[in-house]
C-alpha positions, -999 to +999 in steps of 0.1 A: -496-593-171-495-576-137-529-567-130-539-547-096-573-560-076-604-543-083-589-515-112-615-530-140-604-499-163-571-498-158-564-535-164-590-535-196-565-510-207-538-537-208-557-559-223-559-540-253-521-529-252-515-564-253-539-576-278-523-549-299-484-563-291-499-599-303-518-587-331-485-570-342-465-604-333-493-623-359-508-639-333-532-667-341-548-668-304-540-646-272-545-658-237-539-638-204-543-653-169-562-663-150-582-634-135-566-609-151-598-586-154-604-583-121-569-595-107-565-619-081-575-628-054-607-609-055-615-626-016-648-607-009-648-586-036-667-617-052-696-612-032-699-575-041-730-573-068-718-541-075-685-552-086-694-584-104-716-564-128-692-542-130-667-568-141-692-581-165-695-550-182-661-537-185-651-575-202-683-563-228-666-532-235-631-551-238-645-572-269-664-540-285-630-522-282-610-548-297-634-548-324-633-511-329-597-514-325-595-535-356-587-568-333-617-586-331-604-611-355-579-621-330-593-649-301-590-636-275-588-654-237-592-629-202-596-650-170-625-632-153-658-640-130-690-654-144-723-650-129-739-627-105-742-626-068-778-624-053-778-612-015-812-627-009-803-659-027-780-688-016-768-686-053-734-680-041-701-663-054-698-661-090-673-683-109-638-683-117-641-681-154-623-674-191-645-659-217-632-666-250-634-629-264-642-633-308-657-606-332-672-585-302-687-616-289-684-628-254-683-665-243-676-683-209-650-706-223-647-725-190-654-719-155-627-734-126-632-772-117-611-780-094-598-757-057-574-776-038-578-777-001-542-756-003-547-733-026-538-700-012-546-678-038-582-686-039-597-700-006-627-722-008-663-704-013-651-674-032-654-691-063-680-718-071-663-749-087-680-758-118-669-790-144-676-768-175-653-768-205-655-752-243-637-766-273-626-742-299-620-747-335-584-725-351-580-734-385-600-767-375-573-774-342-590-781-317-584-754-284-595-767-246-593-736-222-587-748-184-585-724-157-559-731-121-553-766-126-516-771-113-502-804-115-519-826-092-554-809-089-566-827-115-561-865-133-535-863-159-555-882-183-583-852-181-561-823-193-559-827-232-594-847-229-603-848-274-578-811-279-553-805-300-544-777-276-549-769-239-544-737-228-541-733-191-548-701-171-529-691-141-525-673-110-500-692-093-474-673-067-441-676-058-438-700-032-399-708-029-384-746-040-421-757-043-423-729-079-390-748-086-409-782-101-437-761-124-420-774-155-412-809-147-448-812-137-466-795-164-441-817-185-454-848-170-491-840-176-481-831-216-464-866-219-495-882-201-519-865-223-501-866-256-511-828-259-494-791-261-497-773-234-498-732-233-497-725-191-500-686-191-492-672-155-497-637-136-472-615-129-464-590-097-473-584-060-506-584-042-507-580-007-489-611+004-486-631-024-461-622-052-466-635-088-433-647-108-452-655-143-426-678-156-456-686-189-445-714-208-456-737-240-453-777-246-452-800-274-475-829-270-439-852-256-432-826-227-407-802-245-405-766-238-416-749-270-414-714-249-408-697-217-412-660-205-389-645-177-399-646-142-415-616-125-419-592-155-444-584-177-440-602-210-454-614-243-446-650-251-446-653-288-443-694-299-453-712-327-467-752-327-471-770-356-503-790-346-524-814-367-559-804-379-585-825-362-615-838-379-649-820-385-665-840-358-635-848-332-636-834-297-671-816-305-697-822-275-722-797-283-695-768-265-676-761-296-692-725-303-665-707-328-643-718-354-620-695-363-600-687-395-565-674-394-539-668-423-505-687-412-476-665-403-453-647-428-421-654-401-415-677-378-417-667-343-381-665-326-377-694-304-375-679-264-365-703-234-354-681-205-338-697-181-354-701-145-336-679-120-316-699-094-326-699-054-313-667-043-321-645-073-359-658-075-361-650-037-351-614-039-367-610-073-399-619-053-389-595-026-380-566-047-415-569-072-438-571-041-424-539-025-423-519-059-461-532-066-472-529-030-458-495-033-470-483-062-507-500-057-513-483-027-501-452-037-469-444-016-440-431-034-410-437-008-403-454+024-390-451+055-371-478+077-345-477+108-309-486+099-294-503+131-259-514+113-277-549+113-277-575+082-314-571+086-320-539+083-292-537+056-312-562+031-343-541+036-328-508+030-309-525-004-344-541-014-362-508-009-335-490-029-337-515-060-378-518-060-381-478-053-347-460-061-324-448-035-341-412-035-369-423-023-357-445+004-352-427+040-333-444+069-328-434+102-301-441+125-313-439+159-284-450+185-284-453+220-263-456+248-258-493+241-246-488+204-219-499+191-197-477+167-191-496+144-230-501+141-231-469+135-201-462+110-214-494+093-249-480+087-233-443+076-214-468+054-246-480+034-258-449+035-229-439+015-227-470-011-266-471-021-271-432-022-297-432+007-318-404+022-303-401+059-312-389+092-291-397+127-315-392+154-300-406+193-326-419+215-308-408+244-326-379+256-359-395+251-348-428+270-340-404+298-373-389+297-396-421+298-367-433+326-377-401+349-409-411+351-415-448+343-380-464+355-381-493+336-351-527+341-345-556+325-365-568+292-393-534+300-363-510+297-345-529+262-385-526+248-385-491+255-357-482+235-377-503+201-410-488+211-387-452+208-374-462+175-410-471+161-430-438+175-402-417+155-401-436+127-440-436+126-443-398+129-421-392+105-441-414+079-470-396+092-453-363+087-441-369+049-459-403+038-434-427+037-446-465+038-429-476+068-404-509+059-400-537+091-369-551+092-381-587+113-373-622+096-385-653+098-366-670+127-371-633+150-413-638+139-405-673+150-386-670+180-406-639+194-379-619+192-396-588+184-413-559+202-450-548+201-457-517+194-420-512+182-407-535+158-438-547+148-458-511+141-452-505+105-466-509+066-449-536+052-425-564+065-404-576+032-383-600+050-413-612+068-407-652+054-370-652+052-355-671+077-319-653+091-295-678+074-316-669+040-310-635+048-271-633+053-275-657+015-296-626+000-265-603+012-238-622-004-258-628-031-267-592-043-232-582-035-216-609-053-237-595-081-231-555-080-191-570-083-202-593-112-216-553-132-184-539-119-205-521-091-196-511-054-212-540-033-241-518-017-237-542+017-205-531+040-191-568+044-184-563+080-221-559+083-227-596+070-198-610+090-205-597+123-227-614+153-260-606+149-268-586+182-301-562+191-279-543+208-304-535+236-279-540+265-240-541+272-229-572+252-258-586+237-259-611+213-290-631+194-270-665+204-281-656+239-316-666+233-318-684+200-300-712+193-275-717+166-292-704+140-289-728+112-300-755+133-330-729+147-339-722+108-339-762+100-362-768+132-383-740+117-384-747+085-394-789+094-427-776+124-441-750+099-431-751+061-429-788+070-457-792+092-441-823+116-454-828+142-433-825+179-423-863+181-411-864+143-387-836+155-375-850+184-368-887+160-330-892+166-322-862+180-291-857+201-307-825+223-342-832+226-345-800+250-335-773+222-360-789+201-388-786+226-381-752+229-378-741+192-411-755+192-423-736+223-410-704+209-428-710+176-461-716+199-460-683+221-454-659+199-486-661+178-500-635+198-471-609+185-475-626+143-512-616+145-498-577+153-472-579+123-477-563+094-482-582+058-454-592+041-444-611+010-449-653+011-413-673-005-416-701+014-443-732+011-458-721+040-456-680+051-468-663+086-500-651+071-527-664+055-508-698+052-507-699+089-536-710+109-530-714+143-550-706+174-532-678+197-549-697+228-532-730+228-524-755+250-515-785+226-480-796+232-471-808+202 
């Protein structure tokens, strides 16, 4: 389920849908993720008393309605927040919860025991950890709801404590290689425990983070019994064939329900889907957190500057596939210092992807600011950015586009960006892609569109060319970053990696270009702060993953 933050109707609405879709499946029990009332992360919007009643109600009114809706037979599972803030208390936030949804009842399942010190989808103190668990009784198997709990927040041992079943709910994002291990890990904890597993994850995009769902079912010796796509909306439908437990076994005073079901008439089909290799997760991720970002803030189209760069070509081509080429506007903007074949190459994408285009030279207006400003060096290549990004912003202004940056990774890294230029816009979709990912998301998608029999929406020559800002005679990137697959390694090690300065240097052959990757890294935080959001595909994004002090003299 993709859920949006804060829309209590709208995602009670999908509820039901979706209670209906199960129902229809023969469904003995239904369980969304975790938070899916409220969706996640609700950050402040915890402490809001206003919006925590509100919560509580609307997930009153979800159980009357399934009722009335000739559902309430069917147990139900909604991740949602328990409790109610008091601003003149030290109560605290309300709890991460799952309220087990039965015959228009509603029952706080569980509440969320454990936050790890990483968790990024729900920082500590926005939702009190509490060691609270129900045990419910389906045709006398025994159900344990658990809320979060990825592998290693909690011992093994503790996950199928006296159940039958364990259903786990999620809200865990995209986060590169590290979403890679999910199954072997949850696989681990099913052996350990001897129990199934049901792991239902949220779907879509939500500021930064970007959910991939990827829901999946295990037998009691690790097996997958089920698994739904990655980043779409889906129903898993999967049967287990699970022993009864005994009238007394795993009761501790918490098992409230027992529930009667007739056994299905069919079999459910059996549905693995395969988890998408590297490159298609990644731009899957990019591609659902635009469209949702979009679409959740209300802005039909965007806008972006073409500059015949691979950067700005994987923007426009993810902006086409998450919004539609109609609805995507590029400008071309060249100045004195352009090549033509940036140029032709850009009227070439244009032309392959279907593109809303404008050509608008900065000449004139670099003249202008020259007159009176007469600007060299470094002041004078900014100029031309700062240009780009005051047309580009007036025309969003003008028709309410969502303005698309075009930055990466290793330019956020390496500072090579301008304030007030590059860095003045909505939404930066490349914003955790290093450049040697990004020239691997080119060929990919083009590799692709040949695979369909389509025309490869990238002009090769695009990917193959030097990468140069073409902001003076001969420019190239290799004149102030380093090689960059040894730059992106370096990167990758000091802040997905988090080594310290002397584990770099360890062995080294040129212990000077490590000093200054690490350098550049360090004086640039000032211009990161300025960026806009972006989507997180890495362990460890420029963001809220990223904690550093912009004042900072450790060398290190």
């Amino acid at each position: 389920m993709n859920p949006i933050v804060g829309d209590l109707e709208g995602n009670a609405e999908k509820i039901i849908e979706w209670a209906r879709r199960a129902e229809a499946a023969g469904a003995h029990l239904l369980v969304f993720p975790e938070l899916a009332l409220t969706g996640q992360p609700v950050q402040d919007l915890a402490r809001r008393r206003s919006f925590v009643t509100a919560s509580a109600g609307t997930l009153r009114k979800i159980a009357e309605r399934l009722v009335s809706s000739g559902l309430g037979h069917l147990p139900t599972v909604v991740g949602c927040l328990d409790g109610t803030p008091d601003a003149d208390s030290d109560a605290g936030p309300p709890r991460n919860a799952a309220a087990w949804l039965y015959d228009g009842d509603v029952l706080i399942a569980a509440s969320k025991r454990y936050v790890p010190e990483a968790c990024i989808s729900e920082p500590r103190g926005h939702a009190e950890p509490s060691v609270a668990m129900a045990r419910f009784r389906i045709n006398d198997v025994v159900v344990l709801v658990r809320i979060g709990d990825d592998a290693g927040d909690a011992p093994a041992a503790d996950t199928g404590a006296a159940a039958d079943l364990v259903v786990v709910l999620q809200s865990q994002p995209y986060r590169g290689p590290a979403s890679d291990s999910r199954y072997e890990d949850w696989a681990r904890r099913a052996r350990a425990a001897g129990t199934p597993l049901a792991i239902v994850n949220m779907v879509g995009g939500q500021d930064e983070l970007v959910f991939d769902g990827g829901s999946m079912v295990l037998a009691g010796d690790g097996q997958l019994v089920g698994r739904a796509p990655q980043f779409t909306e889906h129903l898993l439908v999967a049967d287990l064939t699970l022993p009864t437990a005994a009238p007394s076994a795993g009761d501790d005073g918490r098992a409230a329900v027992t529930v009667a079901r007739p056994a299905p008439s069919v079999p459910a089909p059996v549905e693995i889907s395969p988890p998408l290799d590297r490159c298609e997760a990644v731009y899957a991720a990019l591609v659902l957190s635009l469209h949702d970002y979009a679409r959740k803030n209300h802005f039909s189209s965007a806008i972006l500057g073409l500059s015949g760069g691979v950067d700005s070509a994987l923007v426009a081509t993810i902006a086409a596939d998450a919004l539609g080429p109609d609805n995507v506007h590029v400008v071309l903007m060249p100045s004195r210092y352009s090549s033509d074949h940036s140029v032709t190459d850009a009227q070439d994408l244009v032309r392959r992807q279907g593109l809303q285009s404008r050509m608008i030279p900065i000449h004139d207006l670099m003249d202008g600011f020259q007159s009176k400003l007469t600007l060299h060096g470094v002041a004078e290549e900014n100029l031309q950015v700062r240009i780009r990004g005051t047309i580009i912003m007036g025309l969003s202004n003008e028709h309410g586009h969502l303005v698309l940056m075009t930055g990466n990774k290793s330019e956020l890294s390496a500072g090579n960006l301008t304030l007030y230029g590059d860095t003045a816009g909505g939404f930066g979709p490349i914003k955790d892609v290093c450049k040697t990912l990004v020239w691997e998301l080119c060929r990919w998608r083009n590799l692709k569109a040949e695979k369909s029999g389509q025309v490869p929406p990238i002009p090769p020559r695009i990917i193959d060319k030097a990468p140069s800002a073409e902001l003076r005679p001969n420019q190239f990137d290799s004149d102030s970053i380093p090689d960059y697959r040894i730059f992106d390694s370096l990167v990758r090690q000091y802040v997905e990696g988090n080594a310290d300065l002397a584990d770099l240097l360890e062995g080294v052959d040129d212990p000077l270009l490590v000093d200054q990757v690490v350098q550049m890294v360090k004086r640039t935080e000032f211009k990161r702060r300025q960026y806009p959001v972006g989507p997180a595909v890495t362990a460890r994004s420029y963001g809220r993953d990223w904690q550093m002090p912009i004042t900072n003299w450790w060398h290190g």
